[in-house]
C-alpha positions as CSV (number, residue, x, y, z in Angstrom):
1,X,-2.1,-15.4,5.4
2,X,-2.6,-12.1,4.1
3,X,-0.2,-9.4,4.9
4,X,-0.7,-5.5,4.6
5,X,2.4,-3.0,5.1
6,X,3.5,0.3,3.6
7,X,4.9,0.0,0.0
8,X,8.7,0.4,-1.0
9,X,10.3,1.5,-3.9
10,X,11.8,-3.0,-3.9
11,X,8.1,-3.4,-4.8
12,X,8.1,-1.6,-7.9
13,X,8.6,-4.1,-10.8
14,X,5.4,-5.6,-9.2
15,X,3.4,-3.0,-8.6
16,X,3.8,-2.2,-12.3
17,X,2.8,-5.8,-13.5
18,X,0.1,-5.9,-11.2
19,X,-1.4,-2.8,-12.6
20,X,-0.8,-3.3,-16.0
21,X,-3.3,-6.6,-15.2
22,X,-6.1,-5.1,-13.7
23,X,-6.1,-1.5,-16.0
24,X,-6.3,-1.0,-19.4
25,X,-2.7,1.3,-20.4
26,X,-4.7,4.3,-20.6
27,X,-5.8,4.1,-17.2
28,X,-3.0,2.3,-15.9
29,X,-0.4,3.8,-13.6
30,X,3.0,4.1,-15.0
31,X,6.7,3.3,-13.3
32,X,7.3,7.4,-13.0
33,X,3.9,7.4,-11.0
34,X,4.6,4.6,-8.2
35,X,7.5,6.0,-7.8
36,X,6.5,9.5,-7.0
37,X,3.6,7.9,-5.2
38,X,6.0,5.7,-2.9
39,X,8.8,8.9,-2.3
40,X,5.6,11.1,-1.2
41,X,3.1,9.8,0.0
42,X,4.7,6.3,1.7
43,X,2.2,6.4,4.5
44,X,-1.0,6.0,2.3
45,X,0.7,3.3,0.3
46,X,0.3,-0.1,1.0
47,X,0.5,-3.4,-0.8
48,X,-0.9,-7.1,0.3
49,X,1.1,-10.0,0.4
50,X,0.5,-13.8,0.4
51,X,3.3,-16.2,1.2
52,X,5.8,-13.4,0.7
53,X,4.3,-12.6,-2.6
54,X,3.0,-9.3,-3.6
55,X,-1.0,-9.8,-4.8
56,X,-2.3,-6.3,-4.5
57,X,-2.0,-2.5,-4.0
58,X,-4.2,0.8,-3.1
59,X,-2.4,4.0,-2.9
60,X,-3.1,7.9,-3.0
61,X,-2.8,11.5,-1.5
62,X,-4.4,13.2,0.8
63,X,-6.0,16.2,-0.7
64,X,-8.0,19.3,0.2
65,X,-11.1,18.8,-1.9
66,X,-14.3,16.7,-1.9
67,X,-13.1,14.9,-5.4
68,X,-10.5,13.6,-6.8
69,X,-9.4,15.6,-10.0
70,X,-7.6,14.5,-13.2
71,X,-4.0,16.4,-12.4
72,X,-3.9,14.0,-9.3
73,X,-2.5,11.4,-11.8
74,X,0.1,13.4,-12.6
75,X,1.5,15.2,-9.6
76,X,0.4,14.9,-6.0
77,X,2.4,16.2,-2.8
78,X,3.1,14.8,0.4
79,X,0.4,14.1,2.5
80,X,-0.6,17.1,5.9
81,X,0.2,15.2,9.1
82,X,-4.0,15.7,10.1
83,X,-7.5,16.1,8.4
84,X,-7.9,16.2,4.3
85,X,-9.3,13.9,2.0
86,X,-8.1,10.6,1.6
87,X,-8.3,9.4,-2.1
88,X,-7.9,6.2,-3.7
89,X,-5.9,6.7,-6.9
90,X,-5.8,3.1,-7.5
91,X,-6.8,-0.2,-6.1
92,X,-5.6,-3.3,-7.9
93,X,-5.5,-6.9,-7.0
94,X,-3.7,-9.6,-9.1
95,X,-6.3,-11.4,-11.2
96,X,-5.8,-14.7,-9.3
97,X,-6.6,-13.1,-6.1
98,X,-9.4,-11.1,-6.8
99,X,-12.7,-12.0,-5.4
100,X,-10.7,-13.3,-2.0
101,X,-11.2,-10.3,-0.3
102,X,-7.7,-8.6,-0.7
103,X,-9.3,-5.2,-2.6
104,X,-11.5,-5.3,1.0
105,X,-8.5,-5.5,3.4
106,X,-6.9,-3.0,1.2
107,X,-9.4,-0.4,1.6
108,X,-9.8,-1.4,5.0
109,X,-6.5,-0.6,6.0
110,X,-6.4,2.4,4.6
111,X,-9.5,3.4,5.9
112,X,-8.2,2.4,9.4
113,X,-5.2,4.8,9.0
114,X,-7.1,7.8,7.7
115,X,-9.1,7.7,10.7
116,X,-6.0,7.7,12.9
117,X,-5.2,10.8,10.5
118,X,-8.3,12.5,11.8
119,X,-9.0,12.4,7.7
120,X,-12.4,14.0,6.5
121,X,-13.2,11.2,4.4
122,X,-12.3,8.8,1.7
123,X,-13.1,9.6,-1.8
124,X,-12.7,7.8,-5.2
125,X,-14.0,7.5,-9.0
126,X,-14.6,4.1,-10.0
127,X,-16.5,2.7,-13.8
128,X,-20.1,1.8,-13.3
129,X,-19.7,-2.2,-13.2
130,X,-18.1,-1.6,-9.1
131,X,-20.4,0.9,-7.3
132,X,-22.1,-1.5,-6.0
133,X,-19.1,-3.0,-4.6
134,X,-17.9,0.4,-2.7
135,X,-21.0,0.7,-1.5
136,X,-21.2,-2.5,0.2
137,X,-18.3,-0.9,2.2
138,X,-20.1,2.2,2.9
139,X,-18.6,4.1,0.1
140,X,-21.9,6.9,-1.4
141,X,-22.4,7.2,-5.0
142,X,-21.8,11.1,-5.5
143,X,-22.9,10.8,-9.3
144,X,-20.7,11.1,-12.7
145,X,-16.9,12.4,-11.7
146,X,-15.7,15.2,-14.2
147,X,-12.3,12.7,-14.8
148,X,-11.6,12.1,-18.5
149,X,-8.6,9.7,-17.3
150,X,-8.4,7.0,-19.8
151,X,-11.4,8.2,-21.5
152,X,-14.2,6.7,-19.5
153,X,-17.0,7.5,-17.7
154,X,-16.1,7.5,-13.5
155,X,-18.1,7.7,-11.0
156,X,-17.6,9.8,-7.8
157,X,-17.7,7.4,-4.4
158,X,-16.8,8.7,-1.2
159,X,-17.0,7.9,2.2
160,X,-17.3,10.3,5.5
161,X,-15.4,9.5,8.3
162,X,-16.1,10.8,11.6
């Protein structure tokens, strides 16, 4: 059964694996990065687990604007207790779980928290080939992100939450 919970720094050496499978390096989150992410941020962090075995992640700040901008990837601070913006600064699901549902639950559960966070909405950039997937979950295409992470073209997706 699948379980969801807050990340910890224990998870680390997976986390990295994990996204090193599902992004290219230039998009890819580093070591430095998860941990920062895990000391700041630790309660919109969370990884899913399958028979005690980590299978995926989704993970980022809370920030004051609509989009998510490139300096994100480099340096975020802890989250406000209340309201903000709820990015995604990565989802990733190990390849042999994907297509199970687990990115879903992921985003789920996060969405879930922000609420309980009185959190404006949830915003994202994602490649071309998965708005369709966001926006089966409600996400809105908000057109072509200014990001130039990894050198591709991303796509604004948020979602309001009331």
């Amino acid at each position: 059964m699948l379980k969801i919970r807050n990340g910890t720094i224990k998870d680390l050496p997976d986390l990295v694996i994990i996204e090193h499978l599902c992004f290219p390096k230039e998009e890819a989150a580093t070591e430095e990065a998860f941990k920062q992410r895990i000391r700041l941020i630790p309660d919109s962090f969370f990884v899913a687990e399958e028979g005690g075995v980590l299978v995926g992640l989704v993970n980022g700040p809370v920030i004051e604007s609509e989009f998510i901008t490139d300096d994100l990837f480099e340096e975020i601070k802890g989250n406000p207790s209340f309201g903000g913006h709820q990015t995604v600064l990565g989802v990733a699901v190990t390849p042999h779980f994907q297509t199970r549902g687990v990115a879903t639950a992921l985003l789920l559960h996060l969405e879930k928290e922000a609420r309980l966070k009185k959190r404006e909405s949830i915003t994202l950039t994602c490649k071309e080939d998965l708005i369709r997937f966001y926006e089966n979950l409600g996400y809105k295409n908000r057109g072509v992100s200014k990001s130039e992470h990894g050198g591709v073209t991303w796509y604004n997706m948020s979602k309001k939450l009331d």
